[in-house]
N, C-alpha and C positions, 0 to 999 in steps of 0.2 A: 378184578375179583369175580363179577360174574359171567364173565369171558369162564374163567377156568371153571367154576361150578358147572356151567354148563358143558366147556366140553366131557367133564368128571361123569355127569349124567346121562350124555351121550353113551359115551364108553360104556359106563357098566348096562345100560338098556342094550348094544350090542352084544356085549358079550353074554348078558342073559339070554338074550336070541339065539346065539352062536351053540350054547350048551343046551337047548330046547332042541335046536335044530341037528345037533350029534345024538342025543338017544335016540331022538321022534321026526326024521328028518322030513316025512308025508310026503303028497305028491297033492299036484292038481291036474284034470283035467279038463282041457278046452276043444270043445267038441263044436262042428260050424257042418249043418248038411252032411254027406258022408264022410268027411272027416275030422282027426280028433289029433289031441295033442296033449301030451301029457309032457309033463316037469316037477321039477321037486318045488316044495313050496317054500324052502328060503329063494330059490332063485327068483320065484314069482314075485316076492315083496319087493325084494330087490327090482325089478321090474318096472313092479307097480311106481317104487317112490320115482324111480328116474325120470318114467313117463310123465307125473305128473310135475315134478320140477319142472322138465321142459317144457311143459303145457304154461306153467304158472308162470314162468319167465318171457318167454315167447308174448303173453296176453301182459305182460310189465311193459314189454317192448311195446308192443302195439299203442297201450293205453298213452303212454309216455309221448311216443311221436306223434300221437292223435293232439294231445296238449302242450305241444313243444309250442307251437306258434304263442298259444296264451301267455305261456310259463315267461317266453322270450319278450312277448310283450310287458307281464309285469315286472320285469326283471329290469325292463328300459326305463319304466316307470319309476321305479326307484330309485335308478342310477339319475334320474331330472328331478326326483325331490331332493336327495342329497346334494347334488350341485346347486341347487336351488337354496338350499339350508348354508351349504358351505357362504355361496354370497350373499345373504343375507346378513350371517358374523362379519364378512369383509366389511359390505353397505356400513352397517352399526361401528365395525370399529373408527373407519376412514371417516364417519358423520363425528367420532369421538375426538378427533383427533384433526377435524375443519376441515378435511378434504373431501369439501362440500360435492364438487364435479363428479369424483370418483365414487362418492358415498354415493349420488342420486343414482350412476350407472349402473354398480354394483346391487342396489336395490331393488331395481326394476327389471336386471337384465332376466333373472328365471322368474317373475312374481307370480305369473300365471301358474307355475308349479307348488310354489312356497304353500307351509303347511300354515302361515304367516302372515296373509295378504296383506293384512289390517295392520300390522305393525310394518310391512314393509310401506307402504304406502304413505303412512303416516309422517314416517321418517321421513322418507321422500320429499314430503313437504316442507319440511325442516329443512332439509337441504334447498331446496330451490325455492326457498326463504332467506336462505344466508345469500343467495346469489342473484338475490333479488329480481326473480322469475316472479310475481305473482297470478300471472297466467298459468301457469305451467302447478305452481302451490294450492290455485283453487281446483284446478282440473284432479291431479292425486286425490284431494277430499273429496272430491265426489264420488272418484275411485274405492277410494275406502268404504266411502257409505254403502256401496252398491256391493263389498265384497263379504259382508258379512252382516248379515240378520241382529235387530238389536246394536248396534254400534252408533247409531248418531247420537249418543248424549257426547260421547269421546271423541266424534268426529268435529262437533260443532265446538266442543272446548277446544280443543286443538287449533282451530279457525281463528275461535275467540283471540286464543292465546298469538298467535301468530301475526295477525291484524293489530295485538295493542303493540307487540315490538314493532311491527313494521308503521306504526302512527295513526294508520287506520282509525284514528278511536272513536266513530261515530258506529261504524260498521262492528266494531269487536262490543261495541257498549248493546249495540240490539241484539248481538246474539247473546251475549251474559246475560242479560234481563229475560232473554225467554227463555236461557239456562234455567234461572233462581226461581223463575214461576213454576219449573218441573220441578226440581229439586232444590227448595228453602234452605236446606241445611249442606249442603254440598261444600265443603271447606274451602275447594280452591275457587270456586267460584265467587265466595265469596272476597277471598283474598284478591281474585282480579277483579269483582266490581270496587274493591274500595280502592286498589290504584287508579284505577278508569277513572271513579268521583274524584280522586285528588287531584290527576292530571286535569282534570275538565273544571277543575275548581267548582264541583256541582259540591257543592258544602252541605247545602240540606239533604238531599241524597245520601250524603256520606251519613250524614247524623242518624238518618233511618237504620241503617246497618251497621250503627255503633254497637247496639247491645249483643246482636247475634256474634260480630267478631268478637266478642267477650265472652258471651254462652257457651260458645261452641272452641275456644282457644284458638284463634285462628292466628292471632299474634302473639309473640313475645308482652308478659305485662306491661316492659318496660316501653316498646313500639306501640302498644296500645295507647297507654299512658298521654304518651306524645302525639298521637291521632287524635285524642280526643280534647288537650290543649287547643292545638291547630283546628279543628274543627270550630270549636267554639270562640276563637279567639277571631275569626276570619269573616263566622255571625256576626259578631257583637262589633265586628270595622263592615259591614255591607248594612246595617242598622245604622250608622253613624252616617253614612255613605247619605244615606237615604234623607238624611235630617229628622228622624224620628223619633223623638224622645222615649215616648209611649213604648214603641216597640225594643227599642235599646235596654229599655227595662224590662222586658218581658224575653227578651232573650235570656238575661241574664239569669232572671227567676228559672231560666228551663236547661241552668248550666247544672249540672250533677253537685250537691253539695259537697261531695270529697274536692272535687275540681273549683270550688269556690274559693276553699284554704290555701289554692297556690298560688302565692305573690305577684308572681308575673302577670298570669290572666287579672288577677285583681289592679296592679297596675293601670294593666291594659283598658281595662273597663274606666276606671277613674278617668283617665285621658278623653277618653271617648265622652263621657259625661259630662267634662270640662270646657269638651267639643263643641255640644251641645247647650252648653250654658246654663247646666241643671247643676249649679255649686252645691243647693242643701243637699240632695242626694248622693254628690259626691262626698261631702264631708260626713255623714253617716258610715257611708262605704267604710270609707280612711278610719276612721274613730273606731268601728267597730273589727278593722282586721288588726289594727294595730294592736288590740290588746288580746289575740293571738298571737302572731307574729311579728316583733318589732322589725321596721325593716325602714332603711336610712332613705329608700325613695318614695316610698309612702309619707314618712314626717317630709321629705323636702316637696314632695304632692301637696298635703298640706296646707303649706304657706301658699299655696297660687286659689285655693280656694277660699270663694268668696261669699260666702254663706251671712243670709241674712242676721244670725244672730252671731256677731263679730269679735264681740265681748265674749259669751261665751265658748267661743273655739279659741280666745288668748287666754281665757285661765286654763284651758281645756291643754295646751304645749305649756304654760307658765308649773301646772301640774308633773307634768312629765321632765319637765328644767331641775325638779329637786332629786330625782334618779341620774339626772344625762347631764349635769351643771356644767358639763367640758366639753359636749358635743356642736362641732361647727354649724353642724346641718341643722343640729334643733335649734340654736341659736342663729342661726341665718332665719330659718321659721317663725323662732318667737320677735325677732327685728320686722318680718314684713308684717306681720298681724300687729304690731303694736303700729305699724305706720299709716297702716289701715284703719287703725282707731286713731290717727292725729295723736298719738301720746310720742312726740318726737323726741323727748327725752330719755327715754328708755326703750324709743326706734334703734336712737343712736347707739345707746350702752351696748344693748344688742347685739348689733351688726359690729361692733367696735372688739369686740370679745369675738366674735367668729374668725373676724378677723385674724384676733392674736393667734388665735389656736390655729388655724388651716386660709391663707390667704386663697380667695377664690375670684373669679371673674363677677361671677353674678352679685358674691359681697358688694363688691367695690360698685358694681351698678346700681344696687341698692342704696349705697351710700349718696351717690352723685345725685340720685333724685331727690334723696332726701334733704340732700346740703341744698338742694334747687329750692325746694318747700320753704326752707329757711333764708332765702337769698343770699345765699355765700356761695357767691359763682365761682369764685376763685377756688374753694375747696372743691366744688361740682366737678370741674375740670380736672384737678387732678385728680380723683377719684376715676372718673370715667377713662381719663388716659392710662392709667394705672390698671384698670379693667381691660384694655383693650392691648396691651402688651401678654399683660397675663391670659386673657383669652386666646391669642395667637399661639402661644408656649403650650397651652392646654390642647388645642387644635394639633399640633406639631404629636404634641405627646401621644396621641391617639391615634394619629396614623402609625406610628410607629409601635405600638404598642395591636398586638396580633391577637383575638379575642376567640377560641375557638368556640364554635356553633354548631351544634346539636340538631338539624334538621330533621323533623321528623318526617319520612320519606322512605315508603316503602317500596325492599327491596324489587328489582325487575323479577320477574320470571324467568324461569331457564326456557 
């Protein structure tokens, strides 16, 4: 469209000329020393414009082959970043797709050109990572570092990151740490020092950077959740470890009270207390989760604690018997505490009643000692043989029976 405007405009500026130049057609003269030269003045414009086209073209020409070499140079120039670009996509797809060899080749063959370095390079080490070059994967990061201004927080997470798949984890743990001294809040950093502490079983370290992977979401609540079980449950067994009462208790005090209410850790803790041989603080434990949570290993926990006031932990289940009067386990419980108080009369009723309801191994081992208590050997035995069948049959049943387990185990890194 402005193709034809303009020739439209042309034309009629000609033929304006054309009809100037039919009334009033002039002349001009060119005079040079004694001679002179005269013409009409449309031919002279005419003239005029040709001469200078040719002038203006002519000096196009000139200027053009004057910057042919440059032109041609950047022209080459280009033609190496786009081949450079093209391999680059290759590198990335062949690294997407495990063809490690090819990836690394593709990656490095134009890098010098690539608009990219840093990500080429990077890659690169990812590749000859998988091919387990670690010569060749620390060389590329230093590459990178040196190819781009500002890059080593990316270059050293990368390192990090590479180091903890490849097992490195002594090496990938100093570099995370003086990650998180530059940047606290850095998410993935944080997500790879908390695998680091978990692989390293460094547990108090993990515990320092429980609340920031909470702050900051760095996990699933539900993966959280289960970090932070496992963290405290791993204290409160390196406490036990230790033989330290004092501190087994003081770990506990410094477990999160949301994480106090769950069964398991609590459990867990009781054992450990029982370890230790600190029964009255166990049976507070038990006594006071039980009347949150009722739960059938807690009352059978219970019965194995031996708490100075013995009397009052048998009216303490004798209490809980007029809710549960059919429960095996609380009546397994209320049978050892009464045996523990020498009342073998209603040891027996007891454990005689658990019996009826749910035959068990440990019943029947209760019984045997206590028929022993009484010198009725003859009964002892068979109670005890009785126990020992059935605890084989129990043994069998639980190999066979497949529990699945809930590991809390954070994901690898890609």
């Amino acid at each position: 469209m402005k193709w034809l405007f303009g020739t439209l405009f042309i034309l009629l500026i000609a033929t304006s000329l054309s009809l100037l130049a039919y009334q009033d057609p002039g002349y001009v003269i060119i005079a040079w020393g004694y001679k002179s030269a005269e013409l009409s003045l449309s031919l002279f414009i005419i003239l005029t414009v040709i001469s200078f086209s040719l002038v203006y073209f002519l000096l196009r020409i000139l200027v053009i082959g004057w910057n042919m070499p440059s032109a041609f140079q950047q022209w080459r120039d280009r033609q190496k970043v786009l081949r450079a670009r093209r391999d680059t996509n290759k590198g990335l797809i062949e690294l997407a797709q495990g063809n490690w060899s090819r990836a690394e080749r593709y990656l490095l063959r134009h890098v010098n050109k690539s608009d990219t370095p840093l990500l080429n390079y990077l890659s690169a080490a990812r590749a000859a990572q998988k091919l387990s070059a670690s010569d060749r994967r620390d060389n590329y990061l230093g590459l990178a570092h040196k190819s781009m201004q500002g890059s080593g927080f990316a270059v050293q997470l990368t390192q990090a990151e590479l180091q903890l798949v490849q097992g490195q984890l002594e090496q990938s743990l100093a570099t995370l740490v003086q990650l998180h001294s530059a940047s606290p809040k850095h998410p993935h950093v944080l997500f790879l020092l908390a695998r680091i502490y978990q692989m390293l079983r460094s547990w108090p370290d993990l515990k320092k950077i429980l609340p920031d992977l909470k702050k900051y979401r760095i996990l699933e609540p539900t993966q959280l959740q289960q970090l932070e079980l496992l963290v405290h449950r791993e204290l409160i067994t390196a406490a036990t470890q230790r033989g330290k009462v004092d501190e087994l208790r003081s770990v506990w005090q410094q477990v999160p009270k949301a994480l106090r209410q769950d069964v398991s850790l609590t459990q867990h803790y009781v054992c450990c207390l029982l370890t230790l041989n600190d029964h009255n603080a166990a049976e507070v434990v038990v006594r006071e989760a039980l009347k949150r949570n009722w739960d059938m290993q807690l009352v059978y926990l219970y019965g194995l604690i031996e708490a100075k006031d013995s009397d009052k932990q048998l009216a303490t289940v004798e209490g809980w018997l007029k809710a549960n009067e059919n429960n095996p386990i609380l009546l397994l419980t209320a049978g050892r505490l009464s045996k523990r108080n020498q009342l073998w009369g209603k040891a027996q009723s007891y454990l005689d009643a658990s019996l009826g309801i749910q035959p068990r191994s440990d019943t029947y081992k209760e019984l045997g000692q206590l028929m022993e208590q009484l010198d009725e050997t003859e009964k002892a035995s068979e109670y005890f043989r009785k126990g020992l069948l059935l605890a084989q049959d129990e043994k069998l049943d639980d190999m066979l029976t497949v529990v699945p387990v809930n590991l809390p185990v954070l994901p690898a890194p890609v």
